[in-house]
Residue frames relative to the residue before (quaternion, step in Angstrom):
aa qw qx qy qz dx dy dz
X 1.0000 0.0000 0.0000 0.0000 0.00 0.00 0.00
X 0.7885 0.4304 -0.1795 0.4009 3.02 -0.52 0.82
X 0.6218 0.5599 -0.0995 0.5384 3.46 1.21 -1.63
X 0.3374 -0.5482 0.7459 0.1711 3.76 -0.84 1.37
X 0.1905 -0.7605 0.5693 0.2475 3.84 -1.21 0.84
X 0.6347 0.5342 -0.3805 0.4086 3.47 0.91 -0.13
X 0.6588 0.3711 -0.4070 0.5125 3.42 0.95 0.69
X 0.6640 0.3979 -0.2702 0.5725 3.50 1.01 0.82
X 0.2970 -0.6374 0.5935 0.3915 4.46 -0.12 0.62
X 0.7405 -0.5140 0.3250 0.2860 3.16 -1.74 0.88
X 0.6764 0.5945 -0.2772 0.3350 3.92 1.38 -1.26
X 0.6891 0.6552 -0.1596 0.2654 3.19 1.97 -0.45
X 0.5430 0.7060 -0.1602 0.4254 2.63 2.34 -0.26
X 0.2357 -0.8493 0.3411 0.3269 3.65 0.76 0.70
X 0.4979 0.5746 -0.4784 0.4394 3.93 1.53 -0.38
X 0.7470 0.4179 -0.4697 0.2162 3.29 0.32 -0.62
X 0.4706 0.7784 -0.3718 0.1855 4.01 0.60 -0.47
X 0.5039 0.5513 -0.3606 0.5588 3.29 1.53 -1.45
X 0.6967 0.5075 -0.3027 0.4067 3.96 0.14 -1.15
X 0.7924 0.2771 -0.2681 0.4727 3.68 0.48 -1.12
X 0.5720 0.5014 -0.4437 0.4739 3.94 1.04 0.27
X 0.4651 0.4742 -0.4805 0.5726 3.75 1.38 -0.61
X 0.7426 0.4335 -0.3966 0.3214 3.73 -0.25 -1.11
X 0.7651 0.5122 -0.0428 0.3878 3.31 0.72 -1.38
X 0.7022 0.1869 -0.0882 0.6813 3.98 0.73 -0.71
X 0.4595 -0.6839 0.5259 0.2112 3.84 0.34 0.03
X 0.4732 0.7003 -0.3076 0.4372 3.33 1.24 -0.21
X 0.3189 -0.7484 0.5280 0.2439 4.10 -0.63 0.69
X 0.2075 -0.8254 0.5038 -0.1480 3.36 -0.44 1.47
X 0.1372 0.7894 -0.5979 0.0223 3.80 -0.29 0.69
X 0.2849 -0.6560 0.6779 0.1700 3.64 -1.65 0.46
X 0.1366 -0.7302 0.6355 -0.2104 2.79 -1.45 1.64
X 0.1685 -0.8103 0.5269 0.1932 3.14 -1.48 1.45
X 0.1174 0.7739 -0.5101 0.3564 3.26 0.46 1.73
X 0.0042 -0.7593 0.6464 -0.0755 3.56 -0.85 1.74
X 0.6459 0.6322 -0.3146 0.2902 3.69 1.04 0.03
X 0.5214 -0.7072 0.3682 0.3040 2.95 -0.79 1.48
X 0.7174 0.3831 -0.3813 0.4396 3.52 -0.04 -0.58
X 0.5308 0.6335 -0.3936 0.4025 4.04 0.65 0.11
X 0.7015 0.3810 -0.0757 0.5975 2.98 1.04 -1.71
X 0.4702 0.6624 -0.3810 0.4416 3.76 0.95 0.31
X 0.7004 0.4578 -0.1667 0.5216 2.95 1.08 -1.92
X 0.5916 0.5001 -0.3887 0.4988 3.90 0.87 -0.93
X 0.6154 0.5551 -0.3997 0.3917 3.64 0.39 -0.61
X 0.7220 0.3818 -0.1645 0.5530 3.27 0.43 -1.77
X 0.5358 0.3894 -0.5758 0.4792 4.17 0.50 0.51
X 0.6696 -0.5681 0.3845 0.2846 3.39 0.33 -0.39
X 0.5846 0.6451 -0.2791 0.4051 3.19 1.96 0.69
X 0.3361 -0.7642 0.4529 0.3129 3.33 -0.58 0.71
X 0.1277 -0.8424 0.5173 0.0803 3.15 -1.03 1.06
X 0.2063 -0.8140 0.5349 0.0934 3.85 -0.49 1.06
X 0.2125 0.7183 -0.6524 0.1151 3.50 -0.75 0.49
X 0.6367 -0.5058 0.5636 0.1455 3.28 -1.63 1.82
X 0.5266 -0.5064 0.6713 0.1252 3.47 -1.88 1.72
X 0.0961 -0.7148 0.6461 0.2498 3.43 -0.77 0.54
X 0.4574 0.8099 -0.3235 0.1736 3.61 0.64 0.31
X 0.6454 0.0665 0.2461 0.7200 2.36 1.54 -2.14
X 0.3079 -0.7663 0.5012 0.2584 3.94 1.46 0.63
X 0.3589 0.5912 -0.6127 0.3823 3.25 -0.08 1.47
X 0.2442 -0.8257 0.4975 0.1054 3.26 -1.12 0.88
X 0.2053 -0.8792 0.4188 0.0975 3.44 -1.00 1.04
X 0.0594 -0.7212 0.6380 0.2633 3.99 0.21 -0.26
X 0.1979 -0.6910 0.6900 0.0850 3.08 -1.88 1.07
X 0.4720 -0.6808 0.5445 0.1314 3.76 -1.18 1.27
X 0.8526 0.1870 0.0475 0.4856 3.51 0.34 -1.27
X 0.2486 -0.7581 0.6009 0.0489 3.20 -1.66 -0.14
X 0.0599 -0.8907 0.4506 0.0008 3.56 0.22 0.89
X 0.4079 -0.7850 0.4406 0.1525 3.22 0.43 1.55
X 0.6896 0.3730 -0.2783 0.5549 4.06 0.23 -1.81
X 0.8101 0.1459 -0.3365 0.4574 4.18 -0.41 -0.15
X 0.2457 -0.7863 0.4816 0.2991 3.86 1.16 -0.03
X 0.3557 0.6490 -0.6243 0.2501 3.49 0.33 1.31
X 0.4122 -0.5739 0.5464 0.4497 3.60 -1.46 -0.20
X 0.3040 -0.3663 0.8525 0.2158 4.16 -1.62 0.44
X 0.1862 0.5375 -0.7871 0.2384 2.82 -2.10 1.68
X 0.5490 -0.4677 0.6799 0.1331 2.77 -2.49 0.99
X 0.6201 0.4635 -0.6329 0.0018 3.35 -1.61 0.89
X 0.6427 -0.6181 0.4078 0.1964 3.55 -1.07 1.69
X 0.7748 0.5173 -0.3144 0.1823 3.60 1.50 -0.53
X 0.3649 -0.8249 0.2006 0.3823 3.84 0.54 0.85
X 0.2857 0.7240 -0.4062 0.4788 3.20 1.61 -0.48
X 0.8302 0.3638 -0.1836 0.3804 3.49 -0.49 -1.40
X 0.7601 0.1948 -0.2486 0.5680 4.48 0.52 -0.17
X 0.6939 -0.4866 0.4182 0.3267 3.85 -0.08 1.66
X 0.8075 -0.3709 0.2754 0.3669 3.69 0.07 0.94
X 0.3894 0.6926 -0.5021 0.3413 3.88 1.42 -0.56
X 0.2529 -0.6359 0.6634 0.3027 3.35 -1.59 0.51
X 0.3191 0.7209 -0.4449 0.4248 4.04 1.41 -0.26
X 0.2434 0.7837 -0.5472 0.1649 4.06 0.23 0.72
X 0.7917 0.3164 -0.2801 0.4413 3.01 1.15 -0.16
X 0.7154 0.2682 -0.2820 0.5803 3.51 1.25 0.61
X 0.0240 -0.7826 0.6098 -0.1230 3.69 1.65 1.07
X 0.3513 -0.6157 0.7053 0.0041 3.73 -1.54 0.26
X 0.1216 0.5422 -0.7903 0.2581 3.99 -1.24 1.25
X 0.6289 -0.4639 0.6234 0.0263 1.90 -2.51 1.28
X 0.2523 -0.7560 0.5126 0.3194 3.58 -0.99 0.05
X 0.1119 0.6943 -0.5024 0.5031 2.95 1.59 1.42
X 0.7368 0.5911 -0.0529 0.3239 2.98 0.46 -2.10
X 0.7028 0.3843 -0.2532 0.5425 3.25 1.08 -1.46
X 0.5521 0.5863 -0.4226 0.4158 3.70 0.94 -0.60
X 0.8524 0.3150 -0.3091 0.2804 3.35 0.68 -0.57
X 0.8323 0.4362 -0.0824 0.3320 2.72 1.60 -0.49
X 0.4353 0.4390 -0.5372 0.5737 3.48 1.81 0.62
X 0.7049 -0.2452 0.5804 0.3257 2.45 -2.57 0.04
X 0.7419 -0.3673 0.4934 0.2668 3.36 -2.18 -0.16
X 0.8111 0.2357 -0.2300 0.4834 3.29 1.14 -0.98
X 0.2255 -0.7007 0.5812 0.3470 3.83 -1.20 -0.51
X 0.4580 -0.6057 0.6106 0.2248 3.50 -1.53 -0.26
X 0.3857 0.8104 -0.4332 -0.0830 3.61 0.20 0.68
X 0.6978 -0.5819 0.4143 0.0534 3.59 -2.23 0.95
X 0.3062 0.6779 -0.6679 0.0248 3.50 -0.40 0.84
X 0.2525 -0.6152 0.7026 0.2531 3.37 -1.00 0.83
């Protein structure tokens, strides 16, 4: 809303992803302006995967789980750089410190 698209390439547009993962992965995909931890907790703990884009280094992560007793998020990312040498990439581990600082405003969320 808002955003002339022809002054931005199409990958930059965070509405469009939910749409090209429906099209692509068959999977129902929606885009949300949602940065709160305890929201994106509750989406987790339904069983949805929520992705949402490092504003640091624009990289995108999807979290699986939710670990309620240390209140961190369980997440997926393949890049090794990014979890302190761990080979564990697919069950990496953040603070909701962490996520505070580091997503964007919006999220990307999964219901197969």
């Amino acid at each position: 809303p808002g955003l002339d698209p022809s002054t931005v390439l199409g990958n930059e547009i965070p509405q469009y992803l939910a749409p090209v993962a429906n099209f692509f992965f068959g999977a129902y995909a929606q885009f949300q302006w949602v940065h709160e931890p305890g929201a994106i907790a509750s989406q987790v703990q339904a069983g949805k995967a929520v992705i949402f884009n490092r504003k640091d280094i624009g990289h995108f992560i999807c979290l699986t789980a939710w670990d309620a007793v240390n209140q961190q998020f369980i997440y997926v990312d393949p890049d090794p750089h990014l979890h302190q040498g761990s080979d564990n990439w697919y069950e990496a581990r953040m603070s909701v410190a962490e996520f505070t600082t580091w997503a964007n405003s919006f999220t990307i969320v999964v219901a197969a």
